[in-house]
Every structure is written in structure tokens, then in C-alpha cells.
C-alpha positions in Angstrom: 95.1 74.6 167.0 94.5 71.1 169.1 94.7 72.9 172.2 92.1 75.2 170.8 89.9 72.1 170.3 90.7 70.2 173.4 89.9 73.6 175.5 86.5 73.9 173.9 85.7 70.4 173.7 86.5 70.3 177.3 85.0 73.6 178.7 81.6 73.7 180.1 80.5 76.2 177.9 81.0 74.8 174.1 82.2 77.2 171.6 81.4 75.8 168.5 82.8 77.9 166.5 86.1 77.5 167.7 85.5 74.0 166.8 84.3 74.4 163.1 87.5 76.9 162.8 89.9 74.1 163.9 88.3 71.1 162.0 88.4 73.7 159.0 92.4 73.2 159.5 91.9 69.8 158.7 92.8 69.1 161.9 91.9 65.0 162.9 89.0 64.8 165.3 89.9 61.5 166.3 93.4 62.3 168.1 93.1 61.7 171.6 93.3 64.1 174.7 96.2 63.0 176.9 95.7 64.8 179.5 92.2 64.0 180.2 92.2 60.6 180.1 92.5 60.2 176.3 89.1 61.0 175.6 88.4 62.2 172.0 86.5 65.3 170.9 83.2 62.7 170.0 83.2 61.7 173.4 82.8 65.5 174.6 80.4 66.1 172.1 78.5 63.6 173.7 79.1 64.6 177.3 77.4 68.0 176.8 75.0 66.2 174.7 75.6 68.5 171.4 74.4 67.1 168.5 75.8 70.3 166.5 79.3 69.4 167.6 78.6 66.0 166.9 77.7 66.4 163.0 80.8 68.9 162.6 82.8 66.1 163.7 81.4 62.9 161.8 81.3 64.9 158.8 85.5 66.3 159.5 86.0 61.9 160.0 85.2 61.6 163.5 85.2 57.5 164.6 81.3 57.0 166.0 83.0 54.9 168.7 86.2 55.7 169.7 87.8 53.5 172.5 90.0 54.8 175.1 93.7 53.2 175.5 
């Protein structure tokens, strides 16, 4: 299921509903991506500038400001 997410997250074309379907799983939005510089789904959301994606994960317990490590 986080591969599902980090593809869509990461994917030019966003499929949302992918990513309501994993965060349904309880899956935590704030784990990071290793292999893309440990970016976090929140940062994506903000990339493609998709507010949608961006409620789904604040209200699933996304961090507003994740950091990179």
C-alpha cells in the first residue's frame, strides 16, 4: 500500500483516489519517501499544487511542515 502512495504522490498525473484508498488503510502520511529524497506525500501535494490531496492528507494526520533528513 506505501508504494501505491509514493507512485501516485510522485507521478505527474495524481490519482487521488488511490490516495484516499491508502490513507483509508490508516496508512501514516508522514513516512518519508527514501528514494526520492525523503520527501513526504505533503510535499507532493504541494508540488502539483493539489489542494484535494492536500485536505485528504491533513485530515489522515499529515505534518503541515515536514522537514527533510
Amino acid at each position: 500500500m506505501f508504494q501505491e502512495l509514493v507512485e501516485e504522490c510522485t507521478s505527474s498525473s495524481i490519482g487521488l483516489q488511490t490516495i484516499h484508498d491508502c490513507l483509508s488503510q490508516k496508512l501514516d502520511p508522514n513516512l518519508p519517501f527514501s528514494k526520492h529524497k525523503n520527501n513526504r506525500a505533503m510535499h507532493y501535494a504541494a508540488r502539483h499544487g493539489s489542494v484535494y490531496m492536500a485536505m485528504m492528507l491533513l485530515k489522515a494526520g499529515a505534518k503541515i511542515s515536514p522537514r527533510n533528513r
